[in-house]
C-alpha positions in Angstrom: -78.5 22.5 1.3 -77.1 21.5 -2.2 -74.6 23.1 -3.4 -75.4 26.5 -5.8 -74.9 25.9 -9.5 -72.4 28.3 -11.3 -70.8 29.6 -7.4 -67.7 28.2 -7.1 -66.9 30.8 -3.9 -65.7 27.5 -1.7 -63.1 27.1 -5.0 -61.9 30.8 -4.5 -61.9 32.0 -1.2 -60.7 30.0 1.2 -56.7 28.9 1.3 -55.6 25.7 1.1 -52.4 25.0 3.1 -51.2 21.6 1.6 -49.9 21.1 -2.0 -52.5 19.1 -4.2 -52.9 18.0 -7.5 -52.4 20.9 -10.4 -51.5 23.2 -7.1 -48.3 22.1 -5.3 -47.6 25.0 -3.5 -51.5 24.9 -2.1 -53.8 27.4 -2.8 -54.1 31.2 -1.4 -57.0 32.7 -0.2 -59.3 34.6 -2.7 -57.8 32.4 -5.4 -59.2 30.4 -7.9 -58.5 26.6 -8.0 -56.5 25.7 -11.3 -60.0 23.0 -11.0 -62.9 25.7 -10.8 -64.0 25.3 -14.7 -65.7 27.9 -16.4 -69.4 26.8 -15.2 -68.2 27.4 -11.7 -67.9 23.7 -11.0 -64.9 21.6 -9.6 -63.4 19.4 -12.8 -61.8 17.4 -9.6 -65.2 16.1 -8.0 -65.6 12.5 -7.8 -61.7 12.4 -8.3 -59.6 10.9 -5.7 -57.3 13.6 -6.2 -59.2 16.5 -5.0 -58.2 17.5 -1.7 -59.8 16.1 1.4 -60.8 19.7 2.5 -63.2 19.9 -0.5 -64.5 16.8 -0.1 -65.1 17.6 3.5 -66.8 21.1 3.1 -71.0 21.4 3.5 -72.6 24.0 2.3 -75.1 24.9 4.1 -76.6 29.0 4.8 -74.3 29.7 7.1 -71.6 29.6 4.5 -73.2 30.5 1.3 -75.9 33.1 2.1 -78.4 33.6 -0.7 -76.6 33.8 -3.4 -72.6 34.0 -4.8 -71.9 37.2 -3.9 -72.8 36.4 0.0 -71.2 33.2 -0.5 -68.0 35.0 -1.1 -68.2 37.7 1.5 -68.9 34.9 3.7 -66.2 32.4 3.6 -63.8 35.3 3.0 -64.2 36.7 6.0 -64.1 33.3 7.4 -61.0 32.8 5.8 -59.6 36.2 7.4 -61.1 35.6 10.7 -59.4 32.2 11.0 -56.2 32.8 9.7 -53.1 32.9 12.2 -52.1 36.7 12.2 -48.0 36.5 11.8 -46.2 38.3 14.6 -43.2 40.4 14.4 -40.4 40.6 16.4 -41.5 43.6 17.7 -44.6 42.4 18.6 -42.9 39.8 21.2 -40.9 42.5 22.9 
């Protein structure tokens, strides 16, 4: 599958953990990349500076539905569904 013109959903809702160029603190979850432009594209591609993890991501049905919308919903709730939950103190007791 190649990518979906004007999506940009791998560029929003998934976090990204490790500082990167124009993002040093890393990205959060259902945020936009300072590098989504306004066609939905990445202005980093090709660009040795983009993060490994966007380089490394596929799209393929599984992740990106039909359309933007599902692509969203989709990686979002994979996003949720592999994040660490944090545990309290009272949690360990």
């Amino acid at each position: 599958m190649q990518c979906r013109e004007g999506c940009g959903a791998c560029c929003i809702a998934p976090a990204i953990t490790k500082p990167f160029y124009g993002m040093p603190q890393g990205k959060p979850a259902g945020t936009r990349c300072v590098h989504l432009n306004s066609a939905l594209g990445c202005d980093l591609f090709n660009d040795p500076r983009r993060p490994a993890v966007c380089g490394a991501f596929q799209a393929e049905p599984a992740f990106c539905g039909n359309n933007r919308d599902e692509a969203l919903l989709i990686l979002a709730d994979l996003e949720a569904a592999s994040t660490p939950t944090r545990l309290s103190l009272e949690d360990l007791q």
